[in-house]
N, C-alpha and C positions, 0 to 999 in steps of 0.2 A: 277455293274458287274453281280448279280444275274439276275437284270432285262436284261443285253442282252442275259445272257445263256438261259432265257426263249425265248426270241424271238427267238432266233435262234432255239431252239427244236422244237416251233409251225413251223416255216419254214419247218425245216425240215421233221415234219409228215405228212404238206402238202404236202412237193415235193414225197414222201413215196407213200403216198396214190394218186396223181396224174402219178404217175410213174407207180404204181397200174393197176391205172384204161386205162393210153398209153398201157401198156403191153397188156393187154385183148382186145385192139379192135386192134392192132398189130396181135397176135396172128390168131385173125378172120380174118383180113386182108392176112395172108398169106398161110391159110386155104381154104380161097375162093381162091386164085389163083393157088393152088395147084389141087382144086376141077375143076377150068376153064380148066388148061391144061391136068388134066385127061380126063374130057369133050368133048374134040377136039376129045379124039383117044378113047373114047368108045361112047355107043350110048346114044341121049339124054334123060333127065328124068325130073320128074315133076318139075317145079323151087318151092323152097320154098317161105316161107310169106317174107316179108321183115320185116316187127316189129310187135311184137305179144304184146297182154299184159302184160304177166310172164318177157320180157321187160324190161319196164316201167315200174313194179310195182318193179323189183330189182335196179333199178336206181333210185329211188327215196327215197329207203333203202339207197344204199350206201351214197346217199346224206345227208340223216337225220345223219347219224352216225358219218360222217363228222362234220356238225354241233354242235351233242350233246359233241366231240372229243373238240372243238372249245370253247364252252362255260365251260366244265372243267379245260381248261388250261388256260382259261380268269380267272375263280374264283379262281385259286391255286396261279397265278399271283398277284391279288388283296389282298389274304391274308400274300405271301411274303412280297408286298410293306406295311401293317400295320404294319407287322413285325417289318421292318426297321425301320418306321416312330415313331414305339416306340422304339424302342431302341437308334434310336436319340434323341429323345427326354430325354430316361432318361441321356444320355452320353452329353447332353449338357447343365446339371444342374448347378447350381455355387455348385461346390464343393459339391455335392450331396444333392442339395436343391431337395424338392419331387416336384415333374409335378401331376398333375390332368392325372390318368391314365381312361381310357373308360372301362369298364367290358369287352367288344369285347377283348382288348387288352390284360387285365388280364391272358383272355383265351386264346388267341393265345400265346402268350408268355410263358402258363402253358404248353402247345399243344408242344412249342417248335419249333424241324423241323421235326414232326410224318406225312406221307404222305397217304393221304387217298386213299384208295386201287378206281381203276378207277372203273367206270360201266361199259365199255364198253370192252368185252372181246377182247386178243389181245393189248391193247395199257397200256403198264406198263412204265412211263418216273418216271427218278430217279431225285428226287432235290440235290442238295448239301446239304449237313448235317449244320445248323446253330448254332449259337455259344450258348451255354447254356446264357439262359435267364439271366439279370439281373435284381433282384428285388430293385426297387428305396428304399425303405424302409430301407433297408441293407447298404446305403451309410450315410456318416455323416451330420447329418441333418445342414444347416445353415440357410435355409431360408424356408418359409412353404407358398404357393401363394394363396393366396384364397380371391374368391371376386374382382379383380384387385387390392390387396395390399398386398404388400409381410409381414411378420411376422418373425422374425427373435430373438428368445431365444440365452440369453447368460450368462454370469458372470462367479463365480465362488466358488470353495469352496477353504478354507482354515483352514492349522491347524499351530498355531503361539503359540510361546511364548516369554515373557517381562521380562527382571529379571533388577531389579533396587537394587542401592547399599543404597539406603535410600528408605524405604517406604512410599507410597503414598497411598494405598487402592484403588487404581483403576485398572481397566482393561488395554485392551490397548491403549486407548488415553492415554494421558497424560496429567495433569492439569497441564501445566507450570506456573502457578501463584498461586499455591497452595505448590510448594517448598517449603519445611518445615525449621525453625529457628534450629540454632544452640542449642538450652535449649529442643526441641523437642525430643521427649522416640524414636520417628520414626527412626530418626538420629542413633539410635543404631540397628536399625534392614533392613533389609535387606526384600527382597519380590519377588516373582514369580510367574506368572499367566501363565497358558494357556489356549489359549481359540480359538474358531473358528468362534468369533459371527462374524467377519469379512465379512463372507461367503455372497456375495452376487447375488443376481438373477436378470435376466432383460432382458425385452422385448424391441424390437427396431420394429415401426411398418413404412411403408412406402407405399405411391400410387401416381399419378398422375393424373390427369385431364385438358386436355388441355393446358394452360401455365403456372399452378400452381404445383407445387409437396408436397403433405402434410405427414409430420409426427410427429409421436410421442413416447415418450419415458418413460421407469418405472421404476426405480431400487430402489432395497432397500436390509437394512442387518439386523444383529442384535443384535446392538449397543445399547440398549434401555434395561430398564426392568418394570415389572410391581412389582404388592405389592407383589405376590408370589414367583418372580428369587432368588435366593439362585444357591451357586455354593456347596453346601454339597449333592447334590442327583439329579436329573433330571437336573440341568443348564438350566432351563424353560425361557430361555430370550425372549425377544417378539420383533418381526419386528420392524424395524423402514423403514419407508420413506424416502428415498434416494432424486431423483429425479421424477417427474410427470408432464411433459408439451408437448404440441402440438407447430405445425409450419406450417405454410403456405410460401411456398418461391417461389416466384414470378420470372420468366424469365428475367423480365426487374433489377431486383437486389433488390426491394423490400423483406423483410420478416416480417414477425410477429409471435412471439413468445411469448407464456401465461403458467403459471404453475407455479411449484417448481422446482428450477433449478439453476446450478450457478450463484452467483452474476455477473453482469457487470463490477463487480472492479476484478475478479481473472482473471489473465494475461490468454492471448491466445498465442498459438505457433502458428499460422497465421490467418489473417483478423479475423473478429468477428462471429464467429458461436458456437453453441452448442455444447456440447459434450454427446455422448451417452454411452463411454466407449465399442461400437464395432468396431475396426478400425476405426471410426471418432471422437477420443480423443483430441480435439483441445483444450483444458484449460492446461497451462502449472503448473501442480500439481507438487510436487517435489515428488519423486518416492519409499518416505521412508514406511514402513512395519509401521510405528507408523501413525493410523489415523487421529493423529491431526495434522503430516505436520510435517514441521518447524515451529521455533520459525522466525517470520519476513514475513512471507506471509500473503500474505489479497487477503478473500478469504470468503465468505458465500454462504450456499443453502440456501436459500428461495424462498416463493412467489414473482412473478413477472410479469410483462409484456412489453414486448423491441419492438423495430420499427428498425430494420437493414436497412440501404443501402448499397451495394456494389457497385462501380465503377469501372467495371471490377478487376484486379485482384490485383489492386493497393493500393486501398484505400477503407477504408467501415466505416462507422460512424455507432452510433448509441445511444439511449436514453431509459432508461428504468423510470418506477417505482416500487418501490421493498418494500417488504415489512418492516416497520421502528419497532425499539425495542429501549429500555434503559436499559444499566447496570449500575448499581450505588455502590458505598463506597465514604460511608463520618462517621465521626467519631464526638461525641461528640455533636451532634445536638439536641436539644428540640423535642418534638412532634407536628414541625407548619408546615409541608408538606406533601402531600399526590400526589404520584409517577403513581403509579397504584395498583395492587392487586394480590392475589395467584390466580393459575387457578382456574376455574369455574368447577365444578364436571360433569362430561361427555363431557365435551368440551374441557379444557385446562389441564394440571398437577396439579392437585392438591395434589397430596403428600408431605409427611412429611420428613423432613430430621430431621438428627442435637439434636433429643430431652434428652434432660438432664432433671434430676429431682432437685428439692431445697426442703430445708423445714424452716419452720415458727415456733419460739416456742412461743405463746404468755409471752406476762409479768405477768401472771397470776400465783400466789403461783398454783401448780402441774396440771397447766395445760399440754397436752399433743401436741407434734410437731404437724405440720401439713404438709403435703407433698405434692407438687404442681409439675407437669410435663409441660416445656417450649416448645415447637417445632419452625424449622426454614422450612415454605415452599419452597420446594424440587425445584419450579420455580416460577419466578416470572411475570409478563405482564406490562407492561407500558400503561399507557391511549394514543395513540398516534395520536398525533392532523394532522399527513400529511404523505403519503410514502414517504422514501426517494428517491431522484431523481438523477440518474447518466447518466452520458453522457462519451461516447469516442470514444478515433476517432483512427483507426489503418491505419499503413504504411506499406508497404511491396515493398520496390525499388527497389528488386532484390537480395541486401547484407543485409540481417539482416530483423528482425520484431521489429517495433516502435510501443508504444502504451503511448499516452495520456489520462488518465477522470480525471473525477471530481467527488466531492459530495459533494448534499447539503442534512441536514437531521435536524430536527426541536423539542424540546424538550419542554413539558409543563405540569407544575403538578400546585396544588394549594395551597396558602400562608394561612395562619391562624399564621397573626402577632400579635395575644393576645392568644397564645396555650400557650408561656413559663409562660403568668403570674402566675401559682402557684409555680413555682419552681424559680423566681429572680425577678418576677415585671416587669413592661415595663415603658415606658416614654410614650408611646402613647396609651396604656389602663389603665383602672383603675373600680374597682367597681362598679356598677354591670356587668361590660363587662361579657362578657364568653369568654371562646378559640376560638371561631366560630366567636365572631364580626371581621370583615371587613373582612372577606375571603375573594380571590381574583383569579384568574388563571393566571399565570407567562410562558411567553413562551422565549426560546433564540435559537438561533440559531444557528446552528454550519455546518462541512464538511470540506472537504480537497481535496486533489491536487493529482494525482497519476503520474508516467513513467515508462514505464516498454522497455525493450530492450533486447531481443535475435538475438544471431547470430551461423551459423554453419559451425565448419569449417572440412577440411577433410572430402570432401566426404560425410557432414551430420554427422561423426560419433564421431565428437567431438560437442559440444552443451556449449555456455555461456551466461549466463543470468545477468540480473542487474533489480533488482526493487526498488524501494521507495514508499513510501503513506505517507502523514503526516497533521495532521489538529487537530481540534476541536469535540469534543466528536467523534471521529469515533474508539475508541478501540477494540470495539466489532468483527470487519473485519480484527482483527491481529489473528494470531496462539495461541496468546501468553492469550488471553480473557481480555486484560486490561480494565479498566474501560469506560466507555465514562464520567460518571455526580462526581460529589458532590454537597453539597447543600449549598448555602452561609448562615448565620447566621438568614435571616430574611425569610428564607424559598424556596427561590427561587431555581433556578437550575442555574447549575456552570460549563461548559464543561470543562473537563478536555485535557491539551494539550497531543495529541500522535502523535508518529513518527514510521513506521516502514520499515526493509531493510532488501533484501536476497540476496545474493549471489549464483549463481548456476552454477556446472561446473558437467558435463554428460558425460563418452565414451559408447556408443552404437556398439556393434559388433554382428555378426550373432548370437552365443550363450549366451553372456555377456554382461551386461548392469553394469557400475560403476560409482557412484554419491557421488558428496559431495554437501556441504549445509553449508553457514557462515549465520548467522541473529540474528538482534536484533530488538528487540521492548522499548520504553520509553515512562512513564508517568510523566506529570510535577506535582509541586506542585500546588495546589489548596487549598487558605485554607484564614478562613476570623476567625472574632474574634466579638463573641456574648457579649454584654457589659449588656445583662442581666442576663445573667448565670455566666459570670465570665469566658467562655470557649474558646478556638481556638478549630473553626469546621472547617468540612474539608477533603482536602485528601494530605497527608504527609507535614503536618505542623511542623515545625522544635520545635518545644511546646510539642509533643506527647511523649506517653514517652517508649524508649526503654530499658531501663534496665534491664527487666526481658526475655528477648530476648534469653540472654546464663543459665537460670538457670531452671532446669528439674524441674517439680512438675509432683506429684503424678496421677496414673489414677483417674477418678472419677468414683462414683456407676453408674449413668447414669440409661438405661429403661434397658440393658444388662452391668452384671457386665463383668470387665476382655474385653469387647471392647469400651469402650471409654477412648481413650489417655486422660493423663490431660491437659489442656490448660495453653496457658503460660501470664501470668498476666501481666501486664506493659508492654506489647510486642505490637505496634502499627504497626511498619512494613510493609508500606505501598511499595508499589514495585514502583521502582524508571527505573529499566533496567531489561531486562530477555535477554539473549545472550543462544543460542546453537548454536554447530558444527556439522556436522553428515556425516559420512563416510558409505556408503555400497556399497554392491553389488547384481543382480539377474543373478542367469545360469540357463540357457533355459537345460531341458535333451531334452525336444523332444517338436518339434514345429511344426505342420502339419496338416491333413485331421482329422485326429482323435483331437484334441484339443492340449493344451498345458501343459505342465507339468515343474515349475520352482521350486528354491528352491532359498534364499534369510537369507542376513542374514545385520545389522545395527547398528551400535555405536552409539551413540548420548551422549556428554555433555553439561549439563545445568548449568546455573548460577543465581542466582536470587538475585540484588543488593536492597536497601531498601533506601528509604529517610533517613536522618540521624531526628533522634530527642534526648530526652534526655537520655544521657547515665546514665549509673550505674558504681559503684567505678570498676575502672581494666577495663572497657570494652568498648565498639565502641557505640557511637552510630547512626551506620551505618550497622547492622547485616544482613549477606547474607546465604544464601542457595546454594545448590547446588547437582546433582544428576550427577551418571552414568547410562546408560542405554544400553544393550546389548535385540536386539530384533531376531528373527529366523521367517520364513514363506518358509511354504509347501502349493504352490498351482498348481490349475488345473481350466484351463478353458475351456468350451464349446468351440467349434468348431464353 
């Protein structure tokens, strides 16, 4: 519109000044014939010049002025249209992503619609008044372009708290398989945390090149602590690593994906792609304020790298390798295996958990105690002889989302079947053997089966799901941290059978989201019988003894007195089932240009059943656990 109100003023100061210059030889025009017809009737007189120079030297004037008239309302023109050009540009941002602005434009835009007084006396044309500038900067940032790749900051903070009706001394995950026995001092106390380490940040990065599109992703929180966190003064917790991977994805439906990232076994809510938790949250997470999920989802971040196909929008396969670990309990075993090791100092976790103190009094007439501190490494590493390998294959027919994998994954420590000789004798060592003759490396094999099934109904705003996983040493991939090994008698490695299943049922509405959650997870028994020692090894061997399961003892001194519980003696209590149910909800206050702002709140009950082994007089020997858990969260996320 601005650009034809200018054409049309240059028009019109041309017709102005052409009307101008008709009028003046008009004028002379009828001057001379006024002068002609006086002429006739008086006497004649000298004729004047017909074009003198003073002339042509003022017509050459009016012409310049013209021109110079010409060229300022070409350059006023030129500076309206960057105008424009920038203020489209900032109004056609995603939701006030920044544009790469020009300095030119800075200052037009600071300039506003201020009109530069003309040169040329006489010609005063008014612009219309333009709209007060808008500075990009000042809108909600969502994406930042630079380079040909866009940049796009997110997460969020948060402030939550956990109150559990039995004490577990953790934060906000929850150790489900750390539910405590009936005989446990915990069981009388009660606990409440808040915390924010939750709070997480994250970059989402993205470009293109011809008919590939590459990106990549970063998030993390701070779920983690180092030797100094303490929650009595600073709450100094330290970052932890979320996710950290790149993608190449190909036009023809190939991709390749490398990093740290969800495993290949955590269910997707359609075809197989990543998730970056900005708008493109494709892993179907169950939606609870407790970090660790539900109890019955399988689900890990690690190291990885996948090869996607998609087949248009139907079907997409794919295979990964990821990175492999062992968790291990076994009870009552010699010293004739060796698993793997504490982390390595600057590279893995090497801290200390767990340390209790003992003391020694020798048999010596007034000799004096001696006092010795035990510690339990904080984590531990597996030597692992193969990544594990997952493969699946997703459906999507129009009603619902199908998903089939698999997993295979490979476990190997080494045997030293002359270690028990000093504690029972062997049949097949003897003198001068050592614990070291015939060592050996033992490898088995284990993996399992997965299906997973959502569907949406209403509109999308109802959501039902169905999962199962179930195999050989794969516990580690449940909610629940079940075992995957025990170790048979003669040193080997022993997978333990696991099974797990969720339930999920979701209504999604404009401001409210409400979810529940059924799941369980099961470990089988595992358990063989050393005929050197005289012992059943193992994991919930019906031999073990539970008896002291219901009967409280005292705290111990420990390296801090007054925090270490005392432990419960004869209590074997190897978990057999872990069942939780979890009810919540999230209301959105405000969801928009500026971010989001919800508030959420979550129930969960736990259950933790135990292999049965030997009971004690009056009592089960089958002793279970059990929590309530009421969780709250105040969050806000970037824009």
């Amino acid at each position: 519109m601005k650009r034809t109100k200018n054409v049309f003023f240059t028009a019109l100061t041309l017709m102005a000044f052409s009307a101008g210059a008709w009028g003046q030889t008009s004028g002379q025009d009828t001057l001379a014939s006024n002068e002609a017809h006086d002429a006739a009737a008086a006497p004649a007189a000298p004729a004047p010049s017909v074009v003198t120079a003073a002339d042509v030297q003022a017509l050459k004037d009016a012409l310049a002025a013209q021109q110079l008239q010409l060229d300022q309302l070409t350059q006023q023109l030129e500076r309206q249209q960057a105008q424009q050009a920038a203020a489209k540009a900032a109004s056609k941002t995603d939701a006030g992503a920044v544009q790469p602005v020009t300095p030119r434009q800075v200052a037009e835009l600071s300039n506003g619609a201020a009109v530069q007084q003309d040169a040329t006396p006489g010609l005063n044309l008014q612009e219309t008044p333009a709209q007060p500038p808008t500075n990009p900067l000042e809108s909600p940032v969502i994406s930042i372009h630079f380079r040909g790749i866009t940049i796009t900051p997110g997460g969020f903070a948060e402030a939550a708290f956990v109150r559990r009706s039995r004490a577990l001394g953790a934060d906000l995950p929850t150790p489900f398989n750390s539910l405590t026995m009936p005989g446990a001092s915990q069981n009388s106390l009660s606990e409440f945390f808040g915390s924010a380490r939750q709070s997480r940040p994250t970059v989402y990065v993205d470009g293109r090149l011809k008919n590939v599109e590459f990106s990549s992703y970063i998030s993390g929180d701070f779920l983690s602590s180092g030797d100094t966190s303490s929650a009595t003064s600073t709450n100094s917790y330290t970052f932890r690593l979320r996710q950290a991977w790149g993608q190449a994805k190909f036009d023809n439906g190939w991709s390749f994906l490398g990093g740290q990232m969800w495993s290949l076994v955590t269910e997707n809510k359609a075809s197989i792609a990543p998730s970056d938790d900005l708008g493109k949250t494709n892993d179907a997470r169950p939606m609870t304020i407790d970090p660790g999920y539900n109890v019955g989802f399988t689900f890990a971040r690690q190291y990885g790298i996948r090869l996607t196909k998609n087949f248009g929008d139907k079907v997409a396969f794919a295979v990964a390798m990821e990175n492999a670990q062992a968790t291990l309990t076994t009870h009552n075993n010699a010293d004739n295996f060796l698993l793997g090791e504490a982390g390595a100092t600057n590279s893995y976790n090497d801290a200390l958990t767990g340390c209790s103190i003992s003391s020694y009094t020798p048999t010596t007439t007034g000799a004096i105690p001696v006092y010795y501190t035990t510690c339990t490494p904080a984590a531990t590493y597996a030597f692992n002889p193969s990544p594990d390998i997952i493969a699946k294959l997703a459906l999507d027919p129009g009603f619902g989302h199908y998903e089939i994998f698999g997993l295979f994954d490979r476990f190997r420590d080494r045997a030293f079947p002359c270690a028990d000789f000093l504690v029972g004798g062997s049949t097949n060592c003897a003198k001068p053997d050592t614990s070291v003759t015939g060592a050996y490396n033992s490898s088995k094999n284990g993996g399992g089966v997965g299906a997973n099934a959502r569907w949406n109904f209403d509109n999308k705003h109802v959501v039902f799901g169905l999962h199962f996983f179930g195999g050989s040493g794969v516990g580690r991939y449940g909610a629940a941290q079940l075992s995957d090994l025990a170790i048979h008698a003669n040193g080997t490695p022993d997978p333990i059978k696991d099974y797990q299943g969720l339930a999920s049922l979701e209504w999604h509405g404009k401001k409210l989201d409400v979810y529940a959650y059924a799941g369980g997870e099961y470990a089988g028994r595992t358990t063989d019988y050393d005929a050197n020692t005289g012992e059943y090894v193992g994991y919930g061997s019906p031999e073990f003894k539970n008896s002291g399961c219901y009967t409280e003892s005292a705290p111990s001194f420990g390296v801090t007195a007054g925090f270490n519980p005392g432990s419960l003696s004869k209590c074997t209590a190897d978990t057999r089932a872990i069942a939780e149910g979890t009810l919540g909800f999230w209301y959105r206050f405000y969801n928009g240009p500026r971010g989001k702002f919800q508030f959420g709140t979550q129930y969960s009950y736990v259950t933790r059943e135990t292999w049965s082994g030997v009971a004690g007089p009056g009592t089960s020997g089958s002793p279970s656990g059990l929590d309530n858990m009421v969780y709250t969260s105040f969050r806000y996320y970037l824009p």
